[in-house]
C-alpha positions as CSV (number, residue, x, y, z in Angstrom):
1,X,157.7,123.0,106.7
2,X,156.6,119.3,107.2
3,X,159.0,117.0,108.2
4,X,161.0,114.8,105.6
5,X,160.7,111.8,106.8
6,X,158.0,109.9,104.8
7,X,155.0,109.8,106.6
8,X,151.6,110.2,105.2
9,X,149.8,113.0,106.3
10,X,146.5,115.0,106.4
11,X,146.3,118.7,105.3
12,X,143.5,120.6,105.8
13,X,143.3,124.5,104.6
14,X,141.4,127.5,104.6
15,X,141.1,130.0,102.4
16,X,139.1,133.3,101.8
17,X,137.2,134.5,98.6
18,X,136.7,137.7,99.6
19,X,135.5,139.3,96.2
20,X,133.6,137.9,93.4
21,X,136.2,138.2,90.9
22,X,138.3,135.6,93.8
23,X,134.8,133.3,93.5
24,X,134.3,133.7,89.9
25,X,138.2,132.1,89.5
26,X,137.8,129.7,91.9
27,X,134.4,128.4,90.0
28,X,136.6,128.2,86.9
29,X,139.2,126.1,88.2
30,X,136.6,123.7,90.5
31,X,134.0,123.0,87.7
32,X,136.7,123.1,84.5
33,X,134.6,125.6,82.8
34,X,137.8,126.4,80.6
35,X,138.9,124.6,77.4
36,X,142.5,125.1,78.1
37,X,144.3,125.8,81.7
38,X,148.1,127.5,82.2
39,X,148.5,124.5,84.6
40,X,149.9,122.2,82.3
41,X,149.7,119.3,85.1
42,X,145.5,119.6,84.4
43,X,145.1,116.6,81.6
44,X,141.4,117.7,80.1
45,X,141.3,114.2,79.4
46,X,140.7,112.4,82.6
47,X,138.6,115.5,83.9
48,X,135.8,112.8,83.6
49,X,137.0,111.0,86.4
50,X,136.7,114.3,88.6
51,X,133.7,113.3,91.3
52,X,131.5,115.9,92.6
53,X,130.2,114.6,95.9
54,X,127.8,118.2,95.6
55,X,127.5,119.7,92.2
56,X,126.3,123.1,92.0
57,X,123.1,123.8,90.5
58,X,124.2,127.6,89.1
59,X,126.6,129.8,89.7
60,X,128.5,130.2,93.1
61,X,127.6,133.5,93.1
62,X,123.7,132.9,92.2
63,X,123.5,130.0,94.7
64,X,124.3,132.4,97.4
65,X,121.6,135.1,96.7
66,X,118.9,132.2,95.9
67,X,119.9,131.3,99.6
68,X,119.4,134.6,100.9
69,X,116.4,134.9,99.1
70,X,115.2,131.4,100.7
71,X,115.8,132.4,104.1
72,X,118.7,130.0,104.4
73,X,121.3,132.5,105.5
74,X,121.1,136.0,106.2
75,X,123.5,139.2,105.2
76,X,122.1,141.3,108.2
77,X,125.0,143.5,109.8
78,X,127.5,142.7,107.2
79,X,130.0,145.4,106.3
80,X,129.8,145.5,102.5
81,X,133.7,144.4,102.4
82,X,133.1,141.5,104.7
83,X,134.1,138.1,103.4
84,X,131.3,136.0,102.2
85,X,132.8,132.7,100.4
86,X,135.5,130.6,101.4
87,X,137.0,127.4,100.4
88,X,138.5,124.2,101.7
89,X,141.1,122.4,100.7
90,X,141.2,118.2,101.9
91,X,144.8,116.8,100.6
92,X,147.1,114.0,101.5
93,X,150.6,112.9,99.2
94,X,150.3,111.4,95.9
95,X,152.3,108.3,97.7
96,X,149.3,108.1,99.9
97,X,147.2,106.9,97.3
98,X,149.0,106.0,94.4
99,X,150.4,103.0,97.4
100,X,146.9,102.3,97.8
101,X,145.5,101.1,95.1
102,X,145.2,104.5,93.8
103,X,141.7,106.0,92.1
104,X,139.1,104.3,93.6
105,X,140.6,104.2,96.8
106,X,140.6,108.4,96.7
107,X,137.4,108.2,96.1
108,X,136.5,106.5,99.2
109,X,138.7,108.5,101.4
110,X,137.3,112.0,100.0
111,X,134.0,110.7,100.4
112,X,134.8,110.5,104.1
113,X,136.5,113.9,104.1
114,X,133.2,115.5,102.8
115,X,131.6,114.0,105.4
116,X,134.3,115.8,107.6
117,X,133.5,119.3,105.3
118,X,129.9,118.9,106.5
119,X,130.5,118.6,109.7
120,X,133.1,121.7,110.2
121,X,130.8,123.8,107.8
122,X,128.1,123.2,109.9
123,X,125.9,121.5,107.4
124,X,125.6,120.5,103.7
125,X,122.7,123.3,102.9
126,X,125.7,125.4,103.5
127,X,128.1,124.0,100.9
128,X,128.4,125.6,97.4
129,X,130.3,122.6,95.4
130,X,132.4,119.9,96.6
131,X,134.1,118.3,94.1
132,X,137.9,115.7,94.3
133,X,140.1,116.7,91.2
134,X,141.4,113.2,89.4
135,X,143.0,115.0,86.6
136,X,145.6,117.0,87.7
137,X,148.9,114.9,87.1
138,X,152.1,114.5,89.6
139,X,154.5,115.2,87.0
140,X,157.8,114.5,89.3
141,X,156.0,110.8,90.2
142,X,154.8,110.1,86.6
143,X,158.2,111.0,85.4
144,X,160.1,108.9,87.9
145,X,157.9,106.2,88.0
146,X,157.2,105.7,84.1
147,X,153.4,106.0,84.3
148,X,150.5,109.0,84.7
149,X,150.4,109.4,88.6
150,X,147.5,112.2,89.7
151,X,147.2,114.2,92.5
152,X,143.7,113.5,93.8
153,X,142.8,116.6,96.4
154,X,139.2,117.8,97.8
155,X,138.0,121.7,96.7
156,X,134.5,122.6,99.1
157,X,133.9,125.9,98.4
158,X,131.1,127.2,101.3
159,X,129.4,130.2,103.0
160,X,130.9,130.8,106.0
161,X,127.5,130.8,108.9
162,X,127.3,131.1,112.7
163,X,123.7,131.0,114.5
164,X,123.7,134.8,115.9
165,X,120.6,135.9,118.0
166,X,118.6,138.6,117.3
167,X,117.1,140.8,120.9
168,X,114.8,143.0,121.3
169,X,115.9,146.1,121.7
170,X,114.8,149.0,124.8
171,X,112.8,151.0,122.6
172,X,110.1,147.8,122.7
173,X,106.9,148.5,124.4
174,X,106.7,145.9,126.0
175,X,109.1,145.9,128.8
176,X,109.4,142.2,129.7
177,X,110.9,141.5,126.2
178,X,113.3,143.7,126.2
179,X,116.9,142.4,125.9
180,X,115.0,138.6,125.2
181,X,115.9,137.1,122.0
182,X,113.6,138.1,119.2
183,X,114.9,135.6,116.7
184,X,117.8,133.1,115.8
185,X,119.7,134.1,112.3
186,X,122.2,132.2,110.2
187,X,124.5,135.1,109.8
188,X,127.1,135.0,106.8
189,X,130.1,135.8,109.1
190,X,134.0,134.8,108.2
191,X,135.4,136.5,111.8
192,X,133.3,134.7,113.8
193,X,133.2,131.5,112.3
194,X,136.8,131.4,113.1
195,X,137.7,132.9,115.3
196,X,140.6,131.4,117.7
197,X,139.0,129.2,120.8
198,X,140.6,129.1,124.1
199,X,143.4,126.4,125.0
200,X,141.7,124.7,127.6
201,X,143.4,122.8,130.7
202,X,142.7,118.8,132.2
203,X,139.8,120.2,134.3
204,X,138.3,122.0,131.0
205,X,139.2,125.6,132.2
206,X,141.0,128.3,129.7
207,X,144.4,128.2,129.6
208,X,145.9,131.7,130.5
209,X,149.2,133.2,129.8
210,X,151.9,135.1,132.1
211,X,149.4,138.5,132.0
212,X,146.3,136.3,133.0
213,X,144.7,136.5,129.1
214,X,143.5,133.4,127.6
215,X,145.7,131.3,125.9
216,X,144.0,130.5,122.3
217,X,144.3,128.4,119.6
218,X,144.0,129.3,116.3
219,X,141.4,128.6,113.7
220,X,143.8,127.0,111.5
221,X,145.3,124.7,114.2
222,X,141.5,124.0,115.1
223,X,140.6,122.8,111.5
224,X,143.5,120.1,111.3
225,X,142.5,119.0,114.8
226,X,139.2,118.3,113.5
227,X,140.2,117.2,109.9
228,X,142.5,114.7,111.2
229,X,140.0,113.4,114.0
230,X,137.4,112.7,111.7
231,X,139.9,110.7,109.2
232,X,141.3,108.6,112.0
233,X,137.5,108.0,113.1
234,X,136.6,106.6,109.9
235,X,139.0,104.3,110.0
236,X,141.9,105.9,108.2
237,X,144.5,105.1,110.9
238,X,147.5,104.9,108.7
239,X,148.1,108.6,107.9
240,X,149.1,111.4,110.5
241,X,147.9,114.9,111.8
242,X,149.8,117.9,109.6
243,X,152.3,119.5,111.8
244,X,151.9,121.9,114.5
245,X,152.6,125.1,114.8
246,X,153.9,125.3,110.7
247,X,154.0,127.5,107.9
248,X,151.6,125.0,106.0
249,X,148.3,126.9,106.2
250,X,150.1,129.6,104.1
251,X,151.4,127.6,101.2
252,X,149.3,127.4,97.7
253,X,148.6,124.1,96.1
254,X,151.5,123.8,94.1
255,X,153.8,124.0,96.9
256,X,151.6,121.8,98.7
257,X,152.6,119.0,96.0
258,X,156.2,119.7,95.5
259,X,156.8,119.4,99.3
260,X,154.7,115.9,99.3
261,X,156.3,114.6,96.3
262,X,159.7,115.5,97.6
263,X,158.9,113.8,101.4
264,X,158.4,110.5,99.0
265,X,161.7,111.1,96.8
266,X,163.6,111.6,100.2
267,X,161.9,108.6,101.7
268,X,162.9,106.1,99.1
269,X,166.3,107.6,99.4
270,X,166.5,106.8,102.8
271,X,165.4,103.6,102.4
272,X,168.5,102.7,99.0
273,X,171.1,104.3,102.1
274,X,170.0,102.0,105.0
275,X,170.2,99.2,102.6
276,X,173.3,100.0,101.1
277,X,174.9,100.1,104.8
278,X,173.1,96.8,105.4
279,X,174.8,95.2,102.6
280,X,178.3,96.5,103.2
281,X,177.8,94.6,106.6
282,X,176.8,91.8,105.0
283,X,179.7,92.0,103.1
284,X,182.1,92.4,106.0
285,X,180.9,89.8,107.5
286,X,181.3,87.6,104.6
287,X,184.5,88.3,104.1
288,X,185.5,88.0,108.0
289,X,184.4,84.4,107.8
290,X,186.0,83.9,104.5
291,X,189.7,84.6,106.8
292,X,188.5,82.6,109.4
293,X,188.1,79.5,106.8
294,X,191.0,79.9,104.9
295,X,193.5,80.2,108.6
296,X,191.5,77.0,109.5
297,X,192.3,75.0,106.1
298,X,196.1,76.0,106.6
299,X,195.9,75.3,109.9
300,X,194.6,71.8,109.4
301,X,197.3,71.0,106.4
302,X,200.2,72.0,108.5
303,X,198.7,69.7,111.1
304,X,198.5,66.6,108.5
305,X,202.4,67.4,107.7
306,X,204.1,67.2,111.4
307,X,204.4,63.5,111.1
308,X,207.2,61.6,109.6
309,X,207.2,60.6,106.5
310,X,207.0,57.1,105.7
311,X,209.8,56.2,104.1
312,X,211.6,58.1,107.8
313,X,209.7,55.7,109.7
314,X,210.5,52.5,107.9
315,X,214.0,52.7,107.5
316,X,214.2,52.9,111.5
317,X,215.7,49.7,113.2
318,X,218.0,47.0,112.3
319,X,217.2,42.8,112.1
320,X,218.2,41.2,115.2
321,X,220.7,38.4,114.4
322,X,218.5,35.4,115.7
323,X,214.6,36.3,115.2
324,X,212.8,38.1,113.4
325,X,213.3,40.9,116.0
326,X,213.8,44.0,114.9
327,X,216.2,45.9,117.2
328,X,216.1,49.7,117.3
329,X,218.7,52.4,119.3
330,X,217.5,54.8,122.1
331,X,217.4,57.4,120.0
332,X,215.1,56.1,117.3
333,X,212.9,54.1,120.3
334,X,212.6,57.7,121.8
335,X,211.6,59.1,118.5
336,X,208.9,56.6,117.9
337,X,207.3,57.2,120.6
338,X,207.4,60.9,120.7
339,X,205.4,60.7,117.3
340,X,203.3,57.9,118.1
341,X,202.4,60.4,121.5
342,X,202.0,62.9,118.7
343,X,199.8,61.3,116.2
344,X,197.5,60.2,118.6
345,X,197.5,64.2,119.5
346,X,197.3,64.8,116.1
347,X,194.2,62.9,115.2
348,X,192.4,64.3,118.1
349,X,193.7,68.6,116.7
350,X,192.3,66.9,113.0
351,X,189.1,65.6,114.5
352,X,188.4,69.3,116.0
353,X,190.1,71.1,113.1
354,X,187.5,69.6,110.9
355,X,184.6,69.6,112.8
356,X,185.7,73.9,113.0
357,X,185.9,74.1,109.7
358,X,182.6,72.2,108.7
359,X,180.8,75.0,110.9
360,X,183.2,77.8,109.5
361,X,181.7,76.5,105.9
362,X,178.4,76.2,107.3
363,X,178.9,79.9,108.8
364,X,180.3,81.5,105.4
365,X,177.3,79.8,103.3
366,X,174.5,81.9,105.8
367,X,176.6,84.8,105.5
368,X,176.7,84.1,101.6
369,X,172.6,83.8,101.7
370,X,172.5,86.8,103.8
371,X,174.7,88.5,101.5
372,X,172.4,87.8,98.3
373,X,169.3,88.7,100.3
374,X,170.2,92.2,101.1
375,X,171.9,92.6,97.4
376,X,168.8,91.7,96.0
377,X,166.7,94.2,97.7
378,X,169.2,96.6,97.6
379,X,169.3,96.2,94.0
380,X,165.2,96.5,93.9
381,X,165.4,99.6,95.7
382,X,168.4,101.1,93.5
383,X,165.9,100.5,90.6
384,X,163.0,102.3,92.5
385,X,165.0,105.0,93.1
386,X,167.0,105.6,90.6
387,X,164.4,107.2,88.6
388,X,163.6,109.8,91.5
389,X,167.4,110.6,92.1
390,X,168.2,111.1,88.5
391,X,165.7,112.9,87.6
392,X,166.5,115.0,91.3
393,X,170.2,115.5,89.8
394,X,169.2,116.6,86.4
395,X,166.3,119.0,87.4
396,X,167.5,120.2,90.9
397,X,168.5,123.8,89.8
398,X,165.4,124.0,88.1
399,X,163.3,122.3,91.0
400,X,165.0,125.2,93.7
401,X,164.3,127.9,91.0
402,X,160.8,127.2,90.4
403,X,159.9,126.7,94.2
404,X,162.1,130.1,95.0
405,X,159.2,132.1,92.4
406,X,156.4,130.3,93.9
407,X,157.6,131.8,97.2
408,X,158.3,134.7,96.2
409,X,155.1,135.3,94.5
410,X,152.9,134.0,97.4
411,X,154.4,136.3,99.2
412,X,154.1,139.3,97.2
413,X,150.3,138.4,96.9
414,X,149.9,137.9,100.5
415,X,151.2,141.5,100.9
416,X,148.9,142.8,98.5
417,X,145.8,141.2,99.4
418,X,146.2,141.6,103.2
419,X,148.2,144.8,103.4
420,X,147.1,144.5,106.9
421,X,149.7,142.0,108.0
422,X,152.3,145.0,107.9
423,X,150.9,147.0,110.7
424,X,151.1,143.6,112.5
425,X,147.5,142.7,112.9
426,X,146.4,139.1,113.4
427,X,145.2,137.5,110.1
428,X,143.7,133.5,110.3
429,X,143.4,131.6,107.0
């Protein structure tokens, strides 16, 4: 399973059409040769916007004998059960492109992955149809987000060729061409056009394993290599490789989309929870400096009420008889200069009382900016989300149910069309 942690990434699959009734279905779907489709995500409407980047000129099925009538690929040696069609499938998330700028930006990006099909085909003569769906809508997205979100995706259905040399053989006359090559075939072969390659070390050498066999890579691991290579070659930098060594190459379409769609869901819900912790910080921090202010304001008034009162201090002293002295006792001479000592210590405390609380003010009204910063974009993010996580809380029985039968029946149809997996043979895409 691909990681849930948001990232945008390529997929690249395989898959067989080993008879015609497979190709005849696969036509069907591709070209929208139906008026009406049990895929209720398929909106007939916007099948317009579908862009073949090679449209077949007949039927897969007559394209392939024209070919072998043209000399273009050859049958010789086949088994009459061996696989002679197959089909790739080009995806990234809807969130991909739907971030993007959506359509036309798709239509770019498959135009590069064609150029990628081309290239791991072995040549466009080769390819059958290539054609990027536009109409088939992300139901979760278009529900959560309030407006038609499609999946665009890459179908490039293909003969599978390898160049295969033809020798003579030793009943030739002539004895010096004997075991020479006679002639260079395109041969229709599935096996050998993907086979597994050899791991190979930092000098270039195979790779071999504790028994001294070669250590080798298989076809599908091969095909994101090269998928993914391309992409970021073209310029594509911002997505990543599918993972290695998953269950991915075995999953149909539909799975395909409910994992991508659920990657963005859990994404978005990553990013409400960081924010929410963010803004309980913020307000923690607010409030902290709130304490400090309020200790610092009665700090400061009890400072302003340690001196005497007025009326205390005036009614010290007596007239002197002669004069206009004023005499006073030792007492009230001691006291007056204990709080003259202390107001002048008191005015210095008041100076630096207020200067701390000017900067605990100045302090608290950041925090306060800070605060409303992070609530804002919290509160953009709730609204994002909320969609996604109500309609996850109101559908998520139904969401586990529905991918528990696609499961199951991709599994049951794996086991009947390659019975062969039983008795532990190794099966490629």
């Amino acid at each position: 399973m691909a990681r849930n942690d948001g990232i945008d990434r390529t997929f690249a699959r395989n898959q067989d059409l080993p008879t015609l009734d497979d190709v005849a279905k696969v036509q069907e779907h591709n070209e929208r040769e139906k008026d009406s489709y049990s895929n209720q995500d398929i909106d007939t409407t916007q099948t317009h916007r579908n862009v073949h980047f090679k449209k077949p000129t007949d039927s897969y099925a007559a394209m392939f004998d024209q070919m072998i009538a043209d000399g273009v690929i050859s049958t010789r040696g086949l088994k009459a059960d061996a696989v002679k069609y197959g089909e790739l499938l080009f995806d990234v998330n809807s969130a991909y492109f739907h971030n993007h700028g959506g359509y036309e930006y798709a239509k770019q990006f498959y135009a590069d992955a064609y150029k990628a099909a081309v290239e791991i085909v072995g040549g466009e003569q080769y390819i059958l149809s290539a054609v990027m769906h536009a109409d088939e809508r992300n139901r979760a997205m278009s529900e959560a987000l309030g407006e038609d979100v499609y999946h665009y995706h890459l179908h490039v259905v293909y003969i599978p060729v390898v160049e295969k040399q033809i020798l003579w053989s030793k009943r030739c006359k002539d004895e010096s061409l004997r075991g020479t090559v006679k002639e260079t075939i395109t041969q229709v072969s599935r096996s050998k056009k993907w086979e597994s390659k050899p791991v190979l070390d930092e000098n270039g050498n195979p790779m071999l394993n504790a028994k001294g066999k070669k250590i080798l890579k298989s076809s599908y691991s091969v095909l994101q290599d090269d998928f993914f290579n391309f992409m970021r070659a073209a310029g594509y930098t911002d997505v990543e490789r599918g993972e290695r060594g998953s269950t991915e190459e075995h999953l149909t379409v539909t799975q395909f989309k409910v994992q991508a769609e659920q990657q963005r869901l859990e994404a978005v819900t990553g990013q409400v929870t960081q924010t929410e912790q963010s803004l309980e910080d913020a307000k923690s921090a607010t409030e902290k400096q709130k304490k400090k202010l309020e200790a610092l304001q009665k700090e400061t008034k009890t400072a302003k009420t340690i001196a005497l009162t007025v009326q205390d201090i005036e009614a010290m002293g007596k007239k002197a008889t002669f004069g206009n002295n004023i005499t006073l006792t030792p007492d009230e001479c001691g006291t007056l200069k204990r709080y003259a000592v202390n107001g002048i210590i008191a005015n210095a405390d008041n100076k630096r009382l207020k200067e701390k609380l000017a900067s605990a003010e100045k302090t608290v009204s950041i925090w306060k900016q800070r605060y409303e910063a992070v609530n804002e974009k919290y509160m953009e993010l709730k609204q994002k989300a909320q969609p996604f996580l109500d309609a996850l809380e109101i559908a998520s029985e139904r969401v586990r149910a529905f991918i528990s039968a696609v499961l199951a029946r991709g599994k049951e149809t794996q086991e009947h069309q390659h019975p062969a997996r039983k008795r532990g043979q190794d099966m490629e895409i």
